[in-house]
C-alpha positions, 0 to 999 in steps of 0.5 A: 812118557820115559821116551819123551822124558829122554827126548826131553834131557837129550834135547835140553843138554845139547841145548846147553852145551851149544851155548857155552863157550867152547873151550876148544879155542885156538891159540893164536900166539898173539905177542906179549908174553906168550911164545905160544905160535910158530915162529921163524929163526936165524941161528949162528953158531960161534963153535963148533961143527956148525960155526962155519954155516952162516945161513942156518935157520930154524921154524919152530912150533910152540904148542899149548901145554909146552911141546914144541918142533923144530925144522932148519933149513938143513935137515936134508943135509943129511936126511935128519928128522925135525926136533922134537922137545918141550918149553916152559916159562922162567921168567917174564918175557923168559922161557926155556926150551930143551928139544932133540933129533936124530942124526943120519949117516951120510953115505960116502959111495953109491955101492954103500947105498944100494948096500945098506939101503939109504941113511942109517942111523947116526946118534942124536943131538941135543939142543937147550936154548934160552929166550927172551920175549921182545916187548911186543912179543912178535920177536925173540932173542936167544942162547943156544947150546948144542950137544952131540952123541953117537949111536951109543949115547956117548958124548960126540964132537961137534957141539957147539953154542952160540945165538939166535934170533926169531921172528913170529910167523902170522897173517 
């Protein structure tokens, strides 16, 4: 009677949890005021190191719960890690994202290379960008500040601010 009792529990919650929604639903990052989504960047620096790239672009990934990644097209230039950060909402159709990345040093000689064994480390930078929804969501503009440091922490040459643009990735 216990056994059949047990069978009886088992059998009605998975019964149940079956037929509840599952709370487990991808984000689909659909426009309107959402940044939820991967998304595809220009971004122009007007000072600094990179002041003078003018084919930079950025992918970025914003997840659920406000953490984010971001890749450019120049992250084998030298060998550099993408970015990692968090996002949040300021406002509508407004949101920050502050995120960050390792620096490799390149290597000048070929002996260099076979001695200390490929790109070591180099400092980090820092990147905080400021964006706007478009109305339909499917589009950002924003302001971008980048900082630089050495393998110390200490502050490096090279930041620079400047503007991107972006464009949601989807089907």
């Amino acid at each position: 009677m216990l056994k059949d009792l047990a069978f009886l529990a088992a059998f009605l919650i998975a019964s149940l949890s079956s037929a509840v929604p599952s709370t487990c639903v991808a984000e689909t990052g659909k426009g309107g005021d959402n940044l939820v989504g991967a998304w595809r960047g220009k971004v122009q620096f007007t000072s600094g190191a990179f002041a003078e790239t003018k084919d930079l672009e950025f992918m970025y990934a914003f997840n659920v719960g406000g953490t984010m990644t971001e890749s450019s097209n120049y992250d084998a230039a030298p060998p550099v890690a993408p970015a990692y950060g968090v996002w949040r909402k300021v406002g509508v159709r407004t949101y920050e994202a502050r995120y960050q990345f390792f620096q490799s040093r390149a290597v000048t000689t070929a002996d260099e290379l076979i001695k200390v064994g490929g790109w070591g480390p180099d400092g980090y930078g820092i990147l905080a960008q400021k964006i706007t929804l478009s109305a339909n969501g499917n589009s950002f503009e924003s302001r971008i500040t980048l900082e630089l440091f050495d393998k110390d922490g200490k502050p490096a040459k090279g930041g620079g601010e400047g503007t991107a643009t972006g464009r949601r990735i989807g089907y």
